[in-house]
C-alpha positions in Angstrom: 1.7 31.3 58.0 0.2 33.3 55.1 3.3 32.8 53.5 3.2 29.4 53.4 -0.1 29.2 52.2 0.5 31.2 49.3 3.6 29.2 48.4 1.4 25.8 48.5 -1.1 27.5 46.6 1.2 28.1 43.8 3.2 24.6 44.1 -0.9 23.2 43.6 -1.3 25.6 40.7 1.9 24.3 39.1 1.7 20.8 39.4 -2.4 20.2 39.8 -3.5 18.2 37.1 -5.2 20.6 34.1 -8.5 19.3 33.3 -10.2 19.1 29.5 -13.6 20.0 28.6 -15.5 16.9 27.8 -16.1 18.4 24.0 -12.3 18.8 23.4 -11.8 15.4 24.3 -14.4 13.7 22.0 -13.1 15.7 18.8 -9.5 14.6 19.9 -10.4 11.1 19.9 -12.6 11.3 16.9 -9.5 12.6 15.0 -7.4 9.7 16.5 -10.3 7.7 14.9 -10.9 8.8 11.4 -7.1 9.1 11.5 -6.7 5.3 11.9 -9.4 4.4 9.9 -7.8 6.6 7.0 -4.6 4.4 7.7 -6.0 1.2 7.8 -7.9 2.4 4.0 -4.6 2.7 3.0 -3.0 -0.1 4.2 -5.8 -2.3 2.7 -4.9 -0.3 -0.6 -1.5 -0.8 -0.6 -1.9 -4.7 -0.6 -4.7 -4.7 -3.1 -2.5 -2.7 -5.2 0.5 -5.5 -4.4 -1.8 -8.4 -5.4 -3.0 -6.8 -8.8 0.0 -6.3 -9.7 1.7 -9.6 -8.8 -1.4 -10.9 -10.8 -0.9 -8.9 -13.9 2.9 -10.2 -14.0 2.2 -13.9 -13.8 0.0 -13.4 -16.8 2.7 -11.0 -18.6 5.1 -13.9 -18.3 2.2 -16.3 -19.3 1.8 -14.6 -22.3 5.5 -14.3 -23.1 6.1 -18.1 -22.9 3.3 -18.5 -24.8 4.8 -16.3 -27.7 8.2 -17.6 -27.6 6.3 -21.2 -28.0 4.5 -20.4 -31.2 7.7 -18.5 -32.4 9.6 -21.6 -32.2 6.9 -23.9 -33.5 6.6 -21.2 -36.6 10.1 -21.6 -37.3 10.0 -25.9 -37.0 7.4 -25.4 -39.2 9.1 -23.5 -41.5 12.9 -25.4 -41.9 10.3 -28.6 -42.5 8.5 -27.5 -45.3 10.1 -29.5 -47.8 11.2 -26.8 -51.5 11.3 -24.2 -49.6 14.5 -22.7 -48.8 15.0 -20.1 -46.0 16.5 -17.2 -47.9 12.8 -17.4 -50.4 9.5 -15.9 -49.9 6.3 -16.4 -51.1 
């Protein structure tokens, strides 16, 4: 009978259930914590970063438009001046 009692003792000690201090466990979860707050920071960064940059486009084409408009409207300008030809300068 000894026998078997030492072999259950062992078979208990293999598969009982290890418990954590109480301490341990906090910090783990407090890491899991700042960790996700970290990712979320980033996340929010990430589409911040998206947005500012999908803004600073539009007004890049804006501005481009805008150019090309007054280039054109410079060069109506100039073939309609009437004496001057294009090859002159003043």
């Amino acid at each position: 009978m000894p026998v078997r009692s030492s072999e259950t003792r062992r078979i208990h000690s293999l598969l009982g259930q290890r418990r954590v201090s109480d301490v341990v466990m906090v910090i783990i979860l407090s890491v899991a914590l700042l960790a996700g707050m970290v990712g979320f920071a980033v996340h929010v960064v990430w589409i911040v970063a998206i947005v500012v940059l999908a803004l600073g486009l539009g007004y890049v084409v804006a501005n481009s438009r805008q150019d090309r408009r007054e280039a054109i409207d410079r060069h109506r300008e100039d073939q309609e001046r009437p004496g001057d030809s294009p090859g002159e300068s003043k």
